[in-house]
Phi, psi and omega in degrees: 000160179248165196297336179290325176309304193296315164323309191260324171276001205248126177268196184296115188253332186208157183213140198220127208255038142307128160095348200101342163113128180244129170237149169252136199253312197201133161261122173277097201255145192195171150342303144278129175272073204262187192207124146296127189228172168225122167237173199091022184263332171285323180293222171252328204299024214292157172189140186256149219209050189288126204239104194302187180211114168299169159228086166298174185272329150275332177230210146192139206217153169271144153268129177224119188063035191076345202253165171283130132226120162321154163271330173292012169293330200281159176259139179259140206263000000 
């Protein structure tokens, strides 16, 4: 499936109101961990996103657009 598929059957899991609006749609738990995002959900702009997940020593977190977002920003739905 592709990230737009997983995106769009997937409900909503966390909302992070950075950017134009961050939804977390699905977590891929694997050897590696990744997160389905949707950004744009507030604008008109929607874009789809698979995103790895760091685990630091203080926190954990994605890289996006160049920027750190904590997994603790999001609000959970």
């Amino acid at each position: 499936m592709t990230k737009r598929q997983i995106c769009r059957s997937c409900p909503t899991i966390a909302v992070c109101d950075h950017l134009g609006g961050l939804e977390i749609k699905h977590i891929e738990c694997g050897a590696d961990d990744y997160l389905y995002i949707v950004s744009g959900s507030a604008a008109s702009k929607i874009k789809y996103h698979k995103l790895k997940i760091y685990y630091g020593s203080r926190s954990t977190y994605i890289n996006f657009r160049g920027h750190r977002y904590p997994l603790n920003m999001f609000i959970k739905v």
